[in-house]
C-alpha positions as CSV (number, residue, x, y, z in Angstrom):
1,X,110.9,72.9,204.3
2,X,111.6,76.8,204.8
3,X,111.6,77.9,207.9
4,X,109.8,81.0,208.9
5,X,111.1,84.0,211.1
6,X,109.6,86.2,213.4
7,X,108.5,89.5,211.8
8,X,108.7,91.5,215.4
9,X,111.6,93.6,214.1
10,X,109.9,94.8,210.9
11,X,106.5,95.5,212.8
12,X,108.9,97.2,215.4
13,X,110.9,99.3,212.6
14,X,107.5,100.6,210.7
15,X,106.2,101.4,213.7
16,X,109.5,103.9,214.6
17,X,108.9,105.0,211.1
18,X,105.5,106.1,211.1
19,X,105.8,108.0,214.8
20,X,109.0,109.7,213.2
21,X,107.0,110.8,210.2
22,X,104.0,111.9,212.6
23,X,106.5,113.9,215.1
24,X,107.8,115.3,211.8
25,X,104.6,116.2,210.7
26,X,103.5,117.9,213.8
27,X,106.4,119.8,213.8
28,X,105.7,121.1,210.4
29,X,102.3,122.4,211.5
30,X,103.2,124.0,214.6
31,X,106.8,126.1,213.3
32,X,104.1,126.7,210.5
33,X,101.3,128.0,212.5
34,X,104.0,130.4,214.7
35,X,105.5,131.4,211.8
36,X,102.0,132.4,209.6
37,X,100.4,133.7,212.8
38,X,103.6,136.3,213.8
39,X,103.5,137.3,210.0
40,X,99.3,137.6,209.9
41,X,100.0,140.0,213.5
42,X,103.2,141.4,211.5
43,X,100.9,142.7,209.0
44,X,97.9,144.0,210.4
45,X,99.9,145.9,212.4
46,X,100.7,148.5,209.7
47,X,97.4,147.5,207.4
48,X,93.4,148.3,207.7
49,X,91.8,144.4,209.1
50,X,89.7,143.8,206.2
51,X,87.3,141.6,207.8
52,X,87.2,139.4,210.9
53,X,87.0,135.5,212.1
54,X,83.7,137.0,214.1
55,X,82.4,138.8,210.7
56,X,82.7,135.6,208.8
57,X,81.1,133.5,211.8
58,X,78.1,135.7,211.6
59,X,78.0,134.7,207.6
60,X,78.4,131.0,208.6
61,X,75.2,131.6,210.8
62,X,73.2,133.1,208.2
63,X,73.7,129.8,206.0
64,X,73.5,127.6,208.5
65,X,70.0,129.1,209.7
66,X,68.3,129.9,206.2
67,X,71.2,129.7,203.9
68,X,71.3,133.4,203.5
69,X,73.7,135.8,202.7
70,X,73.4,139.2,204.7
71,X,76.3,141.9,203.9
72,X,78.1,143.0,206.8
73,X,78.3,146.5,207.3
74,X,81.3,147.9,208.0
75,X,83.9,150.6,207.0
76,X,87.4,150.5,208.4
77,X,89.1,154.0,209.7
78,X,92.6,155.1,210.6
79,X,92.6,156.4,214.7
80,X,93.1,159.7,213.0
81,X,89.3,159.4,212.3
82,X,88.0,158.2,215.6
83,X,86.6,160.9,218.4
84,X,88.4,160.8,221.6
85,X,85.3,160.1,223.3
86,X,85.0,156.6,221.9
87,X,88.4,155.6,222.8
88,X,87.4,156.7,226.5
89,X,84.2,155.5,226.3
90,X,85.1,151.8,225.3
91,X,88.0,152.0,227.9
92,X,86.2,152.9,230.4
93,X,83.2,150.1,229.9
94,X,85.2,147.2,228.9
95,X,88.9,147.7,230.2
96,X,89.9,150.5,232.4
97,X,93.6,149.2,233.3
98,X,94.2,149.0,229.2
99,X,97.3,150.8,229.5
100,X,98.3,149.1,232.6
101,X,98.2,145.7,231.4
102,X,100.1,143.4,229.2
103,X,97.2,141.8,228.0
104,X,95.4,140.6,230.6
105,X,94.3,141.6,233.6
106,X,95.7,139.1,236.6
107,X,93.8,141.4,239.1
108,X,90.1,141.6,237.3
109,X,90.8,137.9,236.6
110,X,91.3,137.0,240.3
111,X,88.4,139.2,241.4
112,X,86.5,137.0,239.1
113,X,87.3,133.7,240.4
114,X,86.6,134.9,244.3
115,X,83.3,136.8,243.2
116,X,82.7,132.6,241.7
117,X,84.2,130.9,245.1
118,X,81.6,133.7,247.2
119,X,78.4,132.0,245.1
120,X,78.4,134.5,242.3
121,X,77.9,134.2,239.2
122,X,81.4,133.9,236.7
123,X,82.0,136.9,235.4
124,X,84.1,137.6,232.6
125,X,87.7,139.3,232.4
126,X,88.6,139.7,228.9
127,X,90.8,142.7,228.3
128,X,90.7,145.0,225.2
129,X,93.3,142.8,223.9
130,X,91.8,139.5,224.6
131,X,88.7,140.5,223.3
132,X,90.4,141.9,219.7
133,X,92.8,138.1,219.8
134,X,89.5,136.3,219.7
135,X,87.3,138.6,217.4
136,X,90.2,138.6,214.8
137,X,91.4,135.6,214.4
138,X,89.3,133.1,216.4
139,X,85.2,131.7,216.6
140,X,83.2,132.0,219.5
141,X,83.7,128.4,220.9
142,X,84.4,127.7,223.6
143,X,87.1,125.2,224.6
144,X,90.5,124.3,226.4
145,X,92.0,124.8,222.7
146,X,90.5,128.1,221.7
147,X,91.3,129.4,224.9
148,X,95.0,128.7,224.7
149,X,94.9,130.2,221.0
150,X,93.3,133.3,222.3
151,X,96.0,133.6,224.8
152,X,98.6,132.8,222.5
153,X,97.2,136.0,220.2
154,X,96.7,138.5,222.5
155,X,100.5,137.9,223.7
156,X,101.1,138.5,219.9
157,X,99.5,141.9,219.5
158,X,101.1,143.0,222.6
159,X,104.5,142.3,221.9
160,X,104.0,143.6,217.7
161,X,101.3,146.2,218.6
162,X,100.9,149.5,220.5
163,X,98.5,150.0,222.9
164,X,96.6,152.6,220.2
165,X,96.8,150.1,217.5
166,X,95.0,147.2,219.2
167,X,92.6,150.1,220.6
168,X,92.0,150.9,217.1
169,X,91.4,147.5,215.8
170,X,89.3,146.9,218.6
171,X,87.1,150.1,217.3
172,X,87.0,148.9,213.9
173,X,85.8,145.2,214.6
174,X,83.5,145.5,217.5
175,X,80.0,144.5,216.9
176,X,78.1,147.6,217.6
177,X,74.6,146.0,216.0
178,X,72.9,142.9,214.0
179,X,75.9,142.9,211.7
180,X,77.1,146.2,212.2
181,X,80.7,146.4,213.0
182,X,82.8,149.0,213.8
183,X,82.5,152.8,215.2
184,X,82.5,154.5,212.0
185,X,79.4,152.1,210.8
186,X,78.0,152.0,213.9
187,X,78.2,156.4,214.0
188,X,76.5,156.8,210.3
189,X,73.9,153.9,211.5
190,X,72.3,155.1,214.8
191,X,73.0,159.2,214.7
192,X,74.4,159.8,210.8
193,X,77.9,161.8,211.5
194,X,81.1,160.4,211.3
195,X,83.4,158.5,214.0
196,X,85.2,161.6,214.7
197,X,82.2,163.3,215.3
198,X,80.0,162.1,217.8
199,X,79.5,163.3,221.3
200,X,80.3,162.0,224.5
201,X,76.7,160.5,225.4
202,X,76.7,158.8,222.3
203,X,80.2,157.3,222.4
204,X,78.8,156.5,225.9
205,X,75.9,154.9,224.4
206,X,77.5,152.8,222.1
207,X,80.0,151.3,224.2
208,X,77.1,150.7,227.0
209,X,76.0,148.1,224.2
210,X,79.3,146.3,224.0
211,X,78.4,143.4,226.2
212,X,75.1,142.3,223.9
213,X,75.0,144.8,221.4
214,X,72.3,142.2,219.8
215,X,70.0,142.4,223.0
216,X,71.2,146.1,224.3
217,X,70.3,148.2,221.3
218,X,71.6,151.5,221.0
219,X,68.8,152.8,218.5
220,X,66.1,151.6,220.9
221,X,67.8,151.9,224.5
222,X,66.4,150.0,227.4
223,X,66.5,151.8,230.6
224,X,69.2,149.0,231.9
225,X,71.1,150.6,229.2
226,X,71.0,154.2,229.8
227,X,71.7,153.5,232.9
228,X,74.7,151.8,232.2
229,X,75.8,154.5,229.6
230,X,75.2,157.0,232.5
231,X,77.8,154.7,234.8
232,X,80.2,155.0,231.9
233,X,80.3,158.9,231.2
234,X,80.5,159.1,235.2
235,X,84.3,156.5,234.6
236,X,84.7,158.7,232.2
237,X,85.5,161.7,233.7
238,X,87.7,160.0,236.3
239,X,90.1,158.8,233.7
């Protein structure tokens, strides 16, 4: 009668095999990701953006609520084409140390957390170049891992970018409306002239929207929002 062996050093060996195959396999995916996500950044440094991950969230809504399909409206333009005023204007409502920071802003950040530790409510801190990392490339979820992905991006732009290309991608793709991105749509939408045409109250105006530009509308402005476009020509000026 045969006698029969313990199989402990096959189950052993497969199971060596399949974690080798599995570390392999991660490894693929993460050189792959850095290496597709420096070229992506490598490209749109030099190219117009031709759309957003934020533009095509905003169609995956659409289907999701009624399964319709609403263009987007939106028109790309070189910084040549941008007034002077919006640049200020955005800078001056959304990220005033821009051209300080490397991306982020360790000071607003730790204002932030002791405004939160005082009983107040948690304010954000996204920089200009946080805020075009997780427009461009990322969705609007919120989690441990999207968070670390929008870190990982913004350190991207600002190594391969200069401080007037992520301030012009950051003009092109901002939501400025119900699916009405960028300052050139947004400038033909609410007062019919160009980017590089409007005026200081309305580039103030338009950036004033920038936090809710869904709730705080620019063709029908609240008085919380003039007021807050008023605050912003005043930050203006002390650039």
């Amino acid at each position: 009668m045969a006698k029969s062996f313990p199989r402990s050093g096959n189950s052993n060996f497969r199971s060596l095999s399949v974690k080798k195959i599995l570390s392999k396999a991660a490894l693929y995916v993460a050189l792959s990701f850095l290496a597709s996500s420096v070229g992506l950044c490598l490209v749109l440094r030099l190219l117009p953006v031709p759309t957003s991950a934020f533009m095509v969230y905003r169609h995956v809504e659409d289907f999701i609520d009624d399964g319709s399909f609403k263009a987007i409206n939106y028109s790309w333009v070189s910084a040549k084409k941008i007034s002077n005023y919006a640049s200020s204007a955005v800078i001056a409502a959304e990220d005033q140390r821009f051209f300080q920071h490397s991306g982020f802003d360790l000071d607003a950040i730790q204002s932030s957390i002791d405004a939160y530790m005082d009983g107040g409510p948690l304010r954000g801190a996204s920089t200009i170049s946080q805020q075009v990392a997780k427009n461009l490339f990322l969705t609007p979820s919120k989690s441990f891992v999207r968070k670390g992905l929008e870190v990982w991006f913004t350190l991207l732009i600002e190594l391969l970018w200069s401080k007037e290309r992520i301030l012009t991608v950051y003009l092109n793709i901002a939501e400025f409306g119900d699916h009405l991105f960028g300052i050139e749509a947004a400038s033909r939408y609410y007062f019919g002239v160009h980017a590089d045409r409007i005026t200081r109250s309305q580039a103030a105006l338009l950036a004033a929207t920038l936090p809710n530009p869904i709730l705080l509308r620019a063709a029908q402005p609240s008085a919380y929002l003039l007021k807050r476009q008023r605050w912003i020509l005043r930050q203006m000026e002390n650039q």
